[in-house]
N, C-alpha and C positions, 0 to 999 in steps of 0.2 A: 301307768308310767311308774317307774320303780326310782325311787326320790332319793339323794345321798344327803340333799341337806332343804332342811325346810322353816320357815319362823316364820311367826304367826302375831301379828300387830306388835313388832317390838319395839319398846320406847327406850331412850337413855338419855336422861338431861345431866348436865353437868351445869358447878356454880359460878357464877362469872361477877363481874361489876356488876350488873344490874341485875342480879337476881339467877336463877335455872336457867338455863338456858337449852332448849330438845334440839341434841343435833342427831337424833333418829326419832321418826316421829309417826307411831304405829306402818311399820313396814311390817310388809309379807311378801316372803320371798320363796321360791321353788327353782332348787337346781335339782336337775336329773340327772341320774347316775349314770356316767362314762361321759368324757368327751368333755370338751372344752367349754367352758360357762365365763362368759364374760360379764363383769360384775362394772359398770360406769356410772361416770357424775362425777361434776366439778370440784375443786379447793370445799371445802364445806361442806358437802352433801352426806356425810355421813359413811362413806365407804369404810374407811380405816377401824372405825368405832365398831360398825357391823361385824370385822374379822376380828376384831377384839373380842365383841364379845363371842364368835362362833368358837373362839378357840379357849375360849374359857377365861382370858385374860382381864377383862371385865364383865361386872352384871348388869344383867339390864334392870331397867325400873320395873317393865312390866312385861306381856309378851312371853311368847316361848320359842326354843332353839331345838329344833332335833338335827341329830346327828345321826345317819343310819337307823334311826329309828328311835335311837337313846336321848332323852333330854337334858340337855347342857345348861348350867353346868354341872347338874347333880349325877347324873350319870358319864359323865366324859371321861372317866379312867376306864370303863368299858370299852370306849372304841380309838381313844388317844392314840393306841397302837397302829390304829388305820389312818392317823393325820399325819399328814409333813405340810409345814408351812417354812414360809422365807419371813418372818415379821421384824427381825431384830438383828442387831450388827452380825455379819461372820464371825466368828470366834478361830480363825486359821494361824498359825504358825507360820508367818513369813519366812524362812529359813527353811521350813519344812518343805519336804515335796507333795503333790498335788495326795500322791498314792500316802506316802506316811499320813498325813492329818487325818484321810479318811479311814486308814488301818487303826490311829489314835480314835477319834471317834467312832467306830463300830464296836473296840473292845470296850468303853465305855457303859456303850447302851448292852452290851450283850450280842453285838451282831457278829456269826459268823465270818471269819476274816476274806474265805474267800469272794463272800456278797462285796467288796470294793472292788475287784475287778469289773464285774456285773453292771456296776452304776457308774464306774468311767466308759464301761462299754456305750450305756444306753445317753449316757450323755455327749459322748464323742470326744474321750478326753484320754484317751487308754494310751493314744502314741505320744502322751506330753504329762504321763503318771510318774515319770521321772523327774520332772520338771519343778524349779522351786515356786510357791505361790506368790513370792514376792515379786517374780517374775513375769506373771499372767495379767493379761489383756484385762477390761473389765469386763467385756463381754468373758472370758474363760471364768475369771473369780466367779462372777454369777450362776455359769453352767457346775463349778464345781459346790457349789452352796445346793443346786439341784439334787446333786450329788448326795450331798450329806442327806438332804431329806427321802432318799428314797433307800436309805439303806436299810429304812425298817420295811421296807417292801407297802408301802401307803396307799389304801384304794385314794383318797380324799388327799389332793395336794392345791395346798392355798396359797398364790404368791400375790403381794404388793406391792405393785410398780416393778414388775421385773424387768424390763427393757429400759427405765430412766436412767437417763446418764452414759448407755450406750450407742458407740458410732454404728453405722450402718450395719456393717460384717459384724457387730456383736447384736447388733436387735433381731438380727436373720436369724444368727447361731441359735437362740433363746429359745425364737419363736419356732424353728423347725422341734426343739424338742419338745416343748409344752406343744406341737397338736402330733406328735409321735406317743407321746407317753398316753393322749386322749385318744390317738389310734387304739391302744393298748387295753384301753376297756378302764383305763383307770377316771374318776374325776378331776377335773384340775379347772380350779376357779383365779382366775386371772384379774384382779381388782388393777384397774387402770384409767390415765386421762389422754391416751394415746388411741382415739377412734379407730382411724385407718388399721393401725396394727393389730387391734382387738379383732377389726372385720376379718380379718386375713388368716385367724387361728380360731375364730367361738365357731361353736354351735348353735351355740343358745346365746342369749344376752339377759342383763336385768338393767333398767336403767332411771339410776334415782336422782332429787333433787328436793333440798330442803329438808333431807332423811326419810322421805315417801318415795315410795315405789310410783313411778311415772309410767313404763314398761315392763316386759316381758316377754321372754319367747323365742322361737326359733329367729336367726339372722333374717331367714326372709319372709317371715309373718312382720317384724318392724319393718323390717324395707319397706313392705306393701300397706303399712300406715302411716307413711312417713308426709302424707299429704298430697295437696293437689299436685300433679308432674308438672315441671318446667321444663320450656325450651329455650337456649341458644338463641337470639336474633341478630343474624348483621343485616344493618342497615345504615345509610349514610348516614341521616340527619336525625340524630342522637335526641335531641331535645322535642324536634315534632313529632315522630315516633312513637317518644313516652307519652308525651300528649292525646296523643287520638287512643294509645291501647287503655290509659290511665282513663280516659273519658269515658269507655266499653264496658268500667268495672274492672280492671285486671290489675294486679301486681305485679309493678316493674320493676328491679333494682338494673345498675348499670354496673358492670364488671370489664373491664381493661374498655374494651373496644367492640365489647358486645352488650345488647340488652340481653335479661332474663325472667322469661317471662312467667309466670304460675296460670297453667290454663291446661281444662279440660281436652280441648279438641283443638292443636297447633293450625288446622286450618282456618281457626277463627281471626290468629294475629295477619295472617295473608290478608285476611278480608278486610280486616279495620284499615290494615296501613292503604293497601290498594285502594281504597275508598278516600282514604285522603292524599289519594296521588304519592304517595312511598311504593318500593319494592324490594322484599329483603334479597337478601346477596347471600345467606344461608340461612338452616333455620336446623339446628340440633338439637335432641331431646338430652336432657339432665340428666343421667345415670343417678338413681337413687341410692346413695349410700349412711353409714349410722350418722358421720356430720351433719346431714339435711335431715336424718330422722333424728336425733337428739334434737339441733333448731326447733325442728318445726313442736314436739315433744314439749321443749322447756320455753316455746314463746310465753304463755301464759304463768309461770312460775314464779319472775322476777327475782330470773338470776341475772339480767343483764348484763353487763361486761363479761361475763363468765362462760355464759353462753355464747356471746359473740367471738370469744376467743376460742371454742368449741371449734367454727369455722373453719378454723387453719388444722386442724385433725388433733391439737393439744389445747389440753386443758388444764390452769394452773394448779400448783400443789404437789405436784406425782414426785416422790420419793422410792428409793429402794433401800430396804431393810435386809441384813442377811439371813442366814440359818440358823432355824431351830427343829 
C-alpha cells in the first residue's frame, strides 16, 4: 500500500495547571495515498494537535511524522510544495473579487496566473470569479479557501472542520469537492466531529480518543467492527418486554416508541417475548454506521458525555480555520 502520511507512537504534552498534560499519546497513524481519510474524535482527543504537528506547526515530544516518505519536521521543505491545508483564518480581501484574491495569492507564491481559472474551475466557483468575497455564502468562502490551497497543485490536502458552521447547501457544496478532488487521485484528510458527513466522503477512516488511536481502516472494515447488530423492536408493553429480553442476557435501550435490542440472531427476541406471552408488531435490523462504530469503539475509553453526544452524528469542539 503506497502511504502519503504515516506516524509512528507520536506523543505531545503541553503544560497546564497541574502539571504536562498528553493530549497525543503514542498514536500511530496510516493514511494512504489518494482518496479521502477521515481523521475522528471528540473536543479533546487530540485531532487538531496531530495536524499541527503533521504540518510542521508544532513538535512533537517523541514519535515520528512522515510525509511522502520525508520526516517532519526536519525534512518538510522537501515536500511542503505538495501540502495544502485550511488550518488558519482566510486572509481574503473583502472588496475583492473571488478571481483577484486568487490572482493576488498565486503571484505571491509563484503560481502561474492562469492555474486560478483551473481552481475555480475544480471548485465550482468560475461563474461567481467576478463576484466580491464579501459577498459569498460561507459555504462559497470555504470552497474558495479550497481554492487557494490547491493552486500550488497539492497531492496531500489537510482541512479542519471544513463543513462547521455551514447550512446544508454549503456542507453539500464542500463535500462534493473533497471526494472530487479524492476522485482525482489526490489525498485529502478531512479532521472532523461531524460522523454522518465523514461516512458520506472517506475512504478510509482513523478514529481516536484520549490522543490513541482506537481505529482504523477502510469505512467498511469499522462498520463490520462496530459490534454486536441491533434490532428495531415494536411492541406494546414497553416495560415487560425489557424485562423478559433483559432477563435472556440481552441489551436493551428504549428509543421514541421502539425497543433496541443488541443480539446475535433477531429470531431469539421473537422467542423470549412469545414465551412471555408479547408479540412484536415489527422487528428492524440497525444499519450499522460510524455513530454506533465510534459508541461502541469509545464505550470503554471514558469519554462519557462526549461520546454520548457522538450519538446525534456531532461531536463538540469542531471549528473551521481558513487558508494556508
Amino acid at each position: 500500500m503506497d502511504v502519503a502520511v504515516r506516524t509512528v507512537d507520536l506523543r505531545k504534552t503541553y503544560l497546564g495547571r497541574g502539571g504536562r498534560r498528553a493530549a497525543v499519546e503514542g498514536l500511530s497513524l496510516t493514511v494512504p495515498h489518494g482518496g479521502v481519510h477521515g481523521f475522528l474524535g471528540p473536543n479533546g482527543s487530540g485531532k487538531t494537535t496531530t495536524i499541527r504537528m503533521l504540518l510542521g506547526l508544532a513538535r512533537p515530544d517523541s514519535g515520528t511524522i512522515e510525509v511522502f516518505g520525508r520526516a517532519v519536521p526536519r525534512e518538510l521543505p522537501a515536500v511542503i510544495d505538495r501540502v495544502g491545508a485550511i488550518v488558519e483564518a482566510p486572509k481574503f480581501f473583502p472588496t475583492f473579487s473571488a478571481g483577484q484574491n486568487l490572482r493576488l495569492l498565486a503571484a505571491a507564491i509563484g503560481v502561474p496566473a492562469g492555474r486560478v481559472d483551473e481552481v475555480l474551475e475544480a471548485t465550482r466557483l468560475s461563474d461567481r470569479a467576478g463576484d466580491r468575497y464579501a459577498g459569498f455564502s460561507l459555504g462559497m468562502k470555504q470552497r474558495l479557501a479550497i481554492a487557494a490551497t490547491l493552486l500550488k497543485d497539492p497531492d496531500l490536502l489537510v482541512f479542519d472542520e471544513p463543513t462547521n458552521g455551514l447550512d446544508p447547501a454549503g456542507i453539500r457544496e464542500v463535500r462534493d469537492t473533497m471526494r472530487s478532488l479524492g476522485a482525482e487521485g489526490k489525498t485529502v484528510i478531512v479532521s472532523s466531529h461531524i460522523l454522518a458527513e465523514v461516512e458520506q466522503v472517506a475512504d478510509t477512516v482513523s478514529i481516536i480518543g484520549h490522543g490513541r488511536l482506537l481505529a482504523e481502516g477502510t469505512v467498511a472494515d469499522i462498520l463490520g467492527g462496530s459490534g454486536t447488530p441491533r434490532v428495531r423492536v415494536g411492541v406494546r408493553d414497553h416495560d415487560r418486554a425489557r424485562q423478559l429480553l433483559e432477563a435472556d442476557g440481552l441489551a436493551v435501550q428504549t428509543e421514541g416508541d421502539e425497543l433496541v435490542v443488541a443480539v446475535d440472531d433477531p429470531s431469539r427476541v421473537t422467542r423470549v417475548l412469545a414465551g412471555g406471552g408479547l408479540y412484536v408488531s415489527s422487528l428492524v435490523p440497525v444499519r450499522a454506521d460510524l455513530e454506533s462504530a465510534f459508541l461502541a469503539l469509545t464505550a470503554g475509553e471514558g469519554l462519557g458525555g462526549e461520546a454520548d453526544r457522538a450519538a446525534g452524528g456531532r461531536m463538540p469542539g469542531g471549528r473551521v480555520e481558513g487558508a494556508a
